[in-house]
ROSE-4610 file (N, C-alpha, C; in Angstrom, 1 decimal, always signed):
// ROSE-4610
residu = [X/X/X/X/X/X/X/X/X/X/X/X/X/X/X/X/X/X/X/X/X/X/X/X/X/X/X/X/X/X/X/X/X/X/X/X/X/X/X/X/X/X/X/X/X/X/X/X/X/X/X/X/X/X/X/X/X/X/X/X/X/X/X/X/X/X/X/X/X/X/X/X/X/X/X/X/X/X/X/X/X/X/X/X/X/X/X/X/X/X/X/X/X/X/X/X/X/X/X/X/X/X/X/X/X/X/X/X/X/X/X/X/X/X/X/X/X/X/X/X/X/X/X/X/X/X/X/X/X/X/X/X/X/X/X/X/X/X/X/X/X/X/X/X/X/X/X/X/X/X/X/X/X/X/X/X/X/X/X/X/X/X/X/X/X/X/X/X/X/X/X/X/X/X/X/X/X/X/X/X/X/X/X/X/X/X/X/X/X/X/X/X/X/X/X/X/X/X/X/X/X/X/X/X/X/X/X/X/X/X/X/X/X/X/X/X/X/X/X/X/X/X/X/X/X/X/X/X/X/X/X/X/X/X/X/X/X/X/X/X/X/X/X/X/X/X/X/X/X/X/X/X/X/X/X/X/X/X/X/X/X/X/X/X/X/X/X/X/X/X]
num = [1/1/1/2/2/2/3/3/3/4/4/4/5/5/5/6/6/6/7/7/7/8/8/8/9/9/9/10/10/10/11/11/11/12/12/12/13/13/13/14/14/14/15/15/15/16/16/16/17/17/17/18/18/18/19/19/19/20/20/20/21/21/21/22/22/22/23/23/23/24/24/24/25/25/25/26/26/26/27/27/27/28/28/28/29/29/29/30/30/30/31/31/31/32/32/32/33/33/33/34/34/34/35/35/35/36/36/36/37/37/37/38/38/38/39/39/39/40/40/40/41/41/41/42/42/42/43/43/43/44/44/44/45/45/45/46/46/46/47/47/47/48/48/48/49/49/49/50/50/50/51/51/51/52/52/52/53/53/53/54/54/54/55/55/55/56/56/56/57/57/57/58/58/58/59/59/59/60/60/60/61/61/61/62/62/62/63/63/63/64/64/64/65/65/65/66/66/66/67/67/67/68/68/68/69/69/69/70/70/70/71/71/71/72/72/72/73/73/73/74/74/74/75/75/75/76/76/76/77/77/77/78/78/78/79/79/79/80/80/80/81/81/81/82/82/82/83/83/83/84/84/84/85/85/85/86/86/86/87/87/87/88/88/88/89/89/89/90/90/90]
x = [-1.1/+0.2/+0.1/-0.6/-1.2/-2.2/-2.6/-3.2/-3.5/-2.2/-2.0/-2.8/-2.7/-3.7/-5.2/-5.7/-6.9/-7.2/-6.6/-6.7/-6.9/-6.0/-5.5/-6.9/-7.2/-8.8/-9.9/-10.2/-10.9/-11.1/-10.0/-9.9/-10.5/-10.0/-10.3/-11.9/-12.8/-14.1/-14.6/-14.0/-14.9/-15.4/-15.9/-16.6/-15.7/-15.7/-15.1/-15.1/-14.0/-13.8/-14.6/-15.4/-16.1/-15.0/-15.4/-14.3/-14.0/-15.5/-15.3/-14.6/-14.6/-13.7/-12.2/-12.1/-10.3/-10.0/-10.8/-10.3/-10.0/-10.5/-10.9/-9.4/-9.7/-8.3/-6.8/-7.1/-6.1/-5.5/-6.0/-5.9/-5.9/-6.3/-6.0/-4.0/-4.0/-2.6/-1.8/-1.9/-1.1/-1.0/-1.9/-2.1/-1.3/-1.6/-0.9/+0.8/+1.2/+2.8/+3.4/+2.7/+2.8/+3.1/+2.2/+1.6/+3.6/+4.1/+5.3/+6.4/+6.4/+7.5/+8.0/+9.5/+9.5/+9.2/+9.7/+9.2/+8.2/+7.3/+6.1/+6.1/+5.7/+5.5/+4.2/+4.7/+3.8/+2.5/+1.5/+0.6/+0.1/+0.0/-0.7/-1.6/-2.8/-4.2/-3.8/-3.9/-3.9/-5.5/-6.7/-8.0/-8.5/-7.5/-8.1/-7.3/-6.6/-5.8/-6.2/-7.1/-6.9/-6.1/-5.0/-3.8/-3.2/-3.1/-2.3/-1.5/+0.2/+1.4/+1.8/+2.8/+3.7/+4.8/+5.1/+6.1/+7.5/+8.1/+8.9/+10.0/+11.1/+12.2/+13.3/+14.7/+15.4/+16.0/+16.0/+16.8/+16.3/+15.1/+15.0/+15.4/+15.1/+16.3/+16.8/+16.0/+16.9/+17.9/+17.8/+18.5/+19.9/+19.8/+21.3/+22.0/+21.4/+22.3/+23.1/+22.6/+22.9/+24.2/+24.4/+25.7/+26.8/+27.4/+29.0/+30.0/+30.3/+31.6/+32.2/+32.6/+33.1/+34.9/+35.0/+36.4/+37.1/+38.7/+39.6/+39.9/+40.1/+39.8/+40.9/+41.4/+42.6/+44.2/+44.4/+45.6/+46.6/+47.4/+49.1/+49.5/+50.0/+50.4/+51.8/+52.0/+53.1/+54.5/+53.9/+54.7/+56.0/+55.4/+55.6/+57.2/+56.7/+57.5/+58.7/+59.2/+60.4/+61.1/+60.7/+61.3/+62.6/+61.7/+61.9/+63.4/+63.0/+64.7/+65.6/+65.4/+65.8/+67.6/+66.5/+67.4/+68.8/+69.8/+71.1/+71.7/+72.1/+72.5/+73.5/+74.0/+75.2/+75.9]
y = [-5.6/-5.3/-4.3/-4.7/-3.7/-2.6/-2.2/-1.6/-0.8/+0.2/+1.5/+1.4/+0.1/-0.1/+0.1/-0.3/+0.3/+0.8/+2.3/+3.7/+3.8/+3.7/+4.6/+4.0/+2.8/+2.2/+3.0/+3.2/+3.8/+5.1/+5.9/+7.5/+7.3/+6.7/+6.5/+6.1/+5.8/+5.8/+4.2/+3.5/+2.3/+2.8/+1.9/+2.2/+2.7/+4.0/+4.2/+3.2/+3.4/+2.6/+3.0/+2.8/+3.0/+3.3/+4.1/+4.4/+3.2/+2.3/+1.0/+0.0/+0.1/-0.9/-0.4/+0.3/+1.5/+1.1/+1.0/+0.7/-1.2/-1.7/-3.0/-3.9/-3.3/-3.1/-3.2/-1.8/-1.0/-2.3/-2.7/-3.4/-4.8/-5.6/-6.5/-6.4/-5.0/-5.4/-5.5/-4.3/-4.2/-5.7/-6.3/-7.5/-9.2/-8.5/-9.1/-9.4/-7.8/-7.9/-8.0/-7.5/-7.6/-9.2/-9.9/-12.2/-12.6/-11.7/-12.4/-11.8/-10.8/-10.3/-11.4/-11.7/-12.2/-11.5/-10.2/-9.5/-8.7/-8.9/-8.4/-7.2/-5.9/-4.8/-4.8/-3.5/-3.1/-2.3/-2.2/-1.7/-0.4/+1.0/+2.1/+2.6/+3.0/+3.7/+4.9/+5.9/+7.6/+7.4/+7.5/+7.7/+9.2/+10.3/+12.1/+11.9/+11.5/+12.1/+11.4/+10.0/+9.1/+8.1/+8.2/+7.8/+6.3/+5.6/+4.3/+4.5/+3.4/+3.9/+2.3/+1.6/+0.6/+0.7/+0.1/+0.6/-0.5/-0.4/-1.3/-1.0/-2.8/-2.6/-1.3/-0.9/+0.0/-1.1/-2.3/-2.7/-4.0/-3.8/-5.1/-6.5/-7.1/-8.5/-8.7/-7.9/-7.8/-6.5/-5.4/-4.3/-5.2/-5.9/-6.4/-7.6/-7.4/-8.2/-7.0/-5.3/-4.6/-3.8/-4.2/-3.5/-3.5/-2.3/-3.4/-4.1/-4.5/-5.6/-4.9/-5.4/-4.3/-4.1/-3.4/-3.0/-3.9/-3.9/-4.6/-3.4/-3.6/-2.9/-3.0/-4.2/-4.7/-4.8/-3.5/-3.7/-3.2/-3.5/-3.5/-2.0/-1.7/+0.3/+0.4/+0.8/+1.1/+1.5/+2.6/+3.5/+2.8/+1.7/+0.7/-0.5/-0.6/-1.7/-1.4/+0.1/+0.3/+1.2/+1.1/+1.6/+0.5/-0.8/-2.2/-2.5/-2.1/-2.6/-1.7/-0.3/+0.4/+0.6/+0.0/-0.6/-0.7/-0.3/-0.8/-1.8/-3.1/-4.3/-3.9/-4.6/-5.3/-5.5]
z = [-11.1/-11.6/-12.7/-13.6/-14.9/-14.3/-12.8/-13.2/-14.1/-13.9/-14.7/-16.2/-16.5/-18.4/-17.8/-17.2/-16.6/-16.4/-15.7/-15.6/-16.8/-17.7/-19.4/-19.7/-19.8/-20.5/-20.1/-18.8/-18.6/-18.7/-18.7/-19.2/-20.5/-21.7/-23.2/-23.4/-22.4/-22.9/-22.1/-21.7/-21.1/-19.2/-18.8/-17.8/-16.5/-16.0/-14.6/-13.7/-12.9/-11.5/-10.8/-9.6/-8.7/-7.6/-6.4/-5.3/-4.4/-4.6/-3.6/-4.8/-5.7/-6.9/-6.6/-6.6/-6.4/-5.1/-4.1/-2.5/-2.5/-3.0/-3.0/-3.8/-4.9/-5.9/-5.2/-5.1/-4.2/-2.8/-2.2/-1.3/-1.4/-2.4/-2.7/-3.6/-4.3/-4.5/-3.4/-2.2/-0.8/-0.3/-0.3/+0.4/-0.3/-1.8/-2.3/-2.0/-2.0/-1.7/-0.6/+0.4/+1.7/+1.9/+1.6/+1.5/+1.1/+0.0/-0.4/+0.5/+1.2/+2.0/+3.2/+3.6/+5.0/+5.6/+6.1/+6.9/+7.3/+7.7/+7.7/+8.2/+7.4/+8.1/+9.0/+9.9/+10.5/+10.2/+10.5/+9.7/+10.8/+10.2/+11.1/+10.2/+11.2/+10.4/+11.2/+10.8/+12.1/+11.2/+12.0/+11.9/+11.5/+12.4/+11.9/+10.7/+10.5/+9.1/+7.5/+8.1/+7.1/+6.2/+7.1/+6.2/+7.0/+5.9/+6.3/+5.9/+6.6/+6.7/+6.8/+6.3/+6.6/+7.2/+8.4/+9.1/+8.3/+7.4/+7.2/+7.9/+7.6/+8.3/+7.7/+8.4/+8.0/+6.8/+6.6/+5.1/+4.9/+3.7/+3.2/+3.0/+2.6/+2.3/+1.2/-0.1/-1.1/-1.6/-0.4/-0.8/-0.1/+0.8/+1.3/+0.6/-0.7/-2.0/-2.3/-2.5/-3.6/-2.8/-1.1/-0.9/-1.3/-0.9/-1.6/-0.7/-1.1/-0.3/+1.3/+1.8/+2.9/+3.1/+3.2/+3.0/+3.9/+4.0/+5.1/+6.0/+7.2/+8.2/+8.8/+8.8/+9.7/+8.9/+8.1/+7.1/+7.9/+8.0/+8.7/+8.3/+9.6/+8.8/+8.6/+7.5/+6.3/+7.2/+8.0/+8.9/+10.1/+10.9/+11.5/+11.0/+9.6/+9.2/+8.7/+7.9/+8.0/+8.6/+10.1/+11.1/+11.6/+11.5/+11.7/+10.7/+9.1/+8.6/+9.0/+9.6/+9.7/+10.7/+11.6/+13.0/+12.6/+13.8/+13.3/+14.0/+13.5/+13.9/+14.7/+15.6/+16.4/+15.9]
């Protein structure tokens, strides 16, 4: 979680990370957050390129706290109802 103070430490004079310490690291935090998600992403290596990728879902489970309300859809049209007093009685 702190890494980033580790970096700064180590730039300032204490001992470098190693590339297998940084991968190891590195991968125990992914693993770490990945462990607390419901939904488990999908995991891609592309091997020529090097690159791993998480396929997550299109919407988390806590971005669908942060929507907003959803509008009324079904409201009566204005247009409609004083046509209705309009009418001329009998």
């Amino acid at each position: 979680m702190f890494a980033f103070l580790k970096n700064i430490a180590s730039k300032a004079g204490a001992k470098p990370e190693t590339q297998r310490q940084t991968v190891e690291r590195a991968l125990a935090e992914i693993n770490a957050i990945v462990g607390t998600l419901e939904a488990k992403p999908k995991l891609v290596f592309d091997a020529e390129a090097g690159v791993l990728e998480l396929e997550l879902p299109a919407q988390m489970p806590d971005e669908t706290l942060a929507l907003p309300a959803p509008e009324d859809v079904a409201e009566p049209e204005a247009d409609t109802a004083p046509e209705a007093e309009t009418a001329e009685k009998p």
